[in-house]
N, C-alpha and C positions, 0 to 999 in steps of 0.2 A: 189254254192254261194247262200246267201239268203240275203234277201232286207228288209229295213225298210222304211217304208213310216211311215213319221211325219205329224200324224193328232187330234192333244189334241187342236191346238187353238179354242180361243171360235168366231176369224174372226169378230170381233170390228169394222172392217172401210165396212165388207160386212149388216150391218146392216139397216136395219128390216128382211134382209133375213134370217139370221142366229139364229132369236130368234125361227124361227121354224125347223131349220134344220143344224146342221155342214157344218160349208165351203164344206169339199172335198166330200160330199152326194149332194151339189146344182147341179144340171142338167147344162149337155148342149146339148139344142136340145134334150134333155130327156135324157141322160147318165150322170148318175153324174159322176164328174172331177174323185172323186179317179179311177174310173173305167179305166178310159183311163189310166194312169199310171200301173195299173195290167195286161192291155193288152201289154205295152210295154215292161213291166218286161218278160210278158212269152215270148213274140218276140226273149227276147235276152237270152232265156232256163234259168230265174231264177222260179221256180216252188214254194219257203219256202218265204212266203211273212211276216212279224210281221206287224204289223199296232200300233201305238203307237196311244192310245185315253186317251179323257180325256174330255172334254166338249162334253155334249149329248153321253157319251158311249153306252148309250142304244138302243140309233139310229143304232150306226157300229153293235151290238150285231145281232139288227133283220136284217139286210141288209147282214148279214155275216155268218148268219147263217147255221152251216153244209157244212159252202163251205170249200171246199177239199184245204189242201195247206196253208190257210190264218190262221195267230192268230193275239189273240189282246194283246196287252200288256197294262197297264193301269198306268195312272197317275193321283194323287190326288189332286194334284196341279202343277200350271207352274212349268214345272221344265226347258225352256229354250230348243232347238232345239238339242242341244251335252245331255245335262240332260235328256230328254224324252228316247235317245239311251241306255244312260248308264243302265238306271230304266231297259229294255228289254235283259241286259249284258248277262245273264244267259239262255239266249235264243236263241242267234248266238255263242256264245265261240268255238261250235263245229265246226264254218266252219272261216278256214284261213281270205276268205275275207269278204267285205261286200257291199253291193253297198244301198246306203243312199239317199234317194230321200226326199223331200215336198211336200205334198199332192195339195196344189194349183196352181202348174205349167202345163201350155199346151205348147206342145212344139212339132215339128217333129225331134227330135233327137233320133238317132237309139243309145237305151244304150248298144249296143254290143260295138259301138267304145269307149268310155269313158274304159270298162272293156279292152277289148283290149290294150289301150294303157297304162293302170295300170302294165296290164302284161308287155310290152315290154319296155313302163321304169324303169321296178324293181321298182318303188318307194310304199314310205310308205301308200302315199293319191295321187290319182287324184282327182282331180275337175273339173269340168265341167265350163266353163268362157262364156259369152257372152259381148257382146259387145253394148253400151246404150250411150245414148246422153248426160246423163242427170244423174253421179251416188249416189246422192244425196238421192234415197230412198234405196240404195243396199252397199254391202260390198267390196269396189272397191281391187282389186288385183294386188298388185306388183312383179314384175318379176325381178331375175339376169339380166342384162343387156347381150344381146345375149343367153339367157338359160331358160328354159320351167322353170324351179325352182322356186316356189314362195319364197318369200325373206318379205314382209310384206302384213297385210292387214289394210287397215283403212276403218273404219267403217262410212258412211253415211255422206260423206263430203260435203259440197256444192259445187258446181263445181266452182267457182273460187276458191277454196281453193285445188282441187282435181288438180283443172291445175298447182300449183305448182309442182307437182310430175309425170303427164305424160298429155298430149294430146290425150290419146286413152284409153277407158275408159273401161278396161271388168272389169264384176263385178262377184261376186258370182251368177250362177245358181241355184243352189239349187241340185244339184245331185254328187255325192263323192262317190269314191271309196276306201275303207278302209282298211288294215290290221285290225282285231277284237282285236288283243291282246293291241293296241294304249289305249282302254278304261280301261286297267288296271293303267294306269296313274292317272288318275282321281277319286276322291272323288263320293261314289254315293250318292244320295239322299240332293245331293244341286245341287241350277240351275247353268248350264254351255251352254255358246254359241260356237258355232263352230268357228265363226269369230273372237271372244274375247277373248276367255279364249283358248280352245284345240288348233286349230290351232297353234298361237303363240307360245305355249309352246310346240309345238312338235316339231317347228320349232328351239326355244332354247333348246333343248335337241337333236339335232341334224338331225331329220327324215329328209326323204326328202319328200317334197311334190310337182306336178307338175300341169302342167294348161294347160286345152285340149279349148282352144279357137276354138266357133260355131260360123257360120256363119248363120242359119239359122231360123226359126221361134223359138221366144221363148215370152212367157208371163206369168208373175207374178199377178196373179187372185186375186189379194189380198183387189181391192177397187169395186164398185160397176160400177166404171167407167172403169175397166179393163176387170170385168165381162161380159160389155154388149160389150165390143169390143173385147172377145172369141169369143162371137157368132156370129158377124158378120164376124171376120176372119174366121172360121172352119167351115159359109155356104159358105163363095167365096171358102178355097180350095176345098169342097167338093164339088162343081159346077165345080171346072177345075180337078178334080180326083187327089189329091194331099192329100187325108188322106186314 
């Protein structure tokens, strides 16, 4: 299996940090973010990493250099989270599946179980779901009623508009489990979102897609205010031996 990790944002709300450095390159406690994610990829025996760049490429270039296993794939412009994949298409076709990560996520979730359970539901996509107070800054996920099956998604609802539709709130994680051959569907070299465009429509073309609900630590790195409560979270668990 080989993995893509999506890192072309230029991280707009992480700023003045990022005018000198790419989101997934900022440190925590001195290891920048993407790093952690490649650790956890090898965790779960994925070895064929692409890295999708695109602001500060030249940064992943030297940080990346000669390392065994990793390529870059590149984009010229936003091409949108499903779009950045598609651009790298010619890169995984040779392996059945795919496992699709976001470069700004800290999380202790073992992605052996996400691929696991890809496997043992037959299905087309697993996704990864967590569970949030609040899903107003995320891509809220609807489920068959009694059945793992996702059935819709709405996008960045405010929560009294969200509570029309359920009381319990998972949202998109940011980590997916693929069939490769899915991106044959898709147009390449225009933007596409996973939550807006692919998704949906593989959904109306029949796939099946299914939803591995975590219980566990998960944080979207995405503001400067999220950034500095990584670090405070990932020195307590490393104080109680929990990384």
């Amino acid at each position: 299996m080989k993995a893509i990790i999506i890192a072309g944002g230029e991280g707009t709300r992480l700023r003045p940090l990022t005018y000198l450095k790419p989101k997934p390159l900022l440190p925590l406690w001195g290891i920048p973010m993407i790093e952690l994610q490649i650790k956890k990829l090898k965790e779960a025996g994925v070895t064929d990493i692409i890295i999708n760049v695109g602001y500060k490429a030249k940064d992943f270039e030297r940080h990346f250099a000669n390392r065994k296993g990793i390529s870059l794939s590149y984009e010229d412009k936003p091409m949108g989270t499903a779009g950045a994949v598609k651009l790298a298409e010619g890169m995984f076709q040779d392996s059945d599946e795919i496992i699709i990560l976001n470069a700004d996520i800290v999380t202790d979730f073992d992605y052996r179980e996400l691929i696991n359970f890809q496997r043992n539901s037959k299905s087309d996509v697993s996704l990864f779901a967590v569970k949030v107070e609040d899903p107003s800054r995320f891509g809220l996920i609807l489920n068959k009623p009694g059945f793992r099956q996702v059935e819709a998604f709405l996008e960045k609802l405010p929560k009294e508009a969200a509570l029309q539709y359920t009381d319990k709130f998972y949202v998109n994680g940011g980590i997916y489990v693929m069939k490769s051959h899915l991106f044959q569907h898709f147009q390449a070299d225009v933007p596409l979102s996973f939550e807006k465009e692919v998704f949906p429509t593989l959904i109306m073309k029949g796939y099946t897609i299914s939803r591995l609900d975590f219980q566990g630590y998960w944080l979207d790195v995405g503001t400067k205010e999220a950034y500095w409560q990584a670090h405070k979270d990932t020195f307590r668990k490393a104080i109680l031996g929990q990384l």
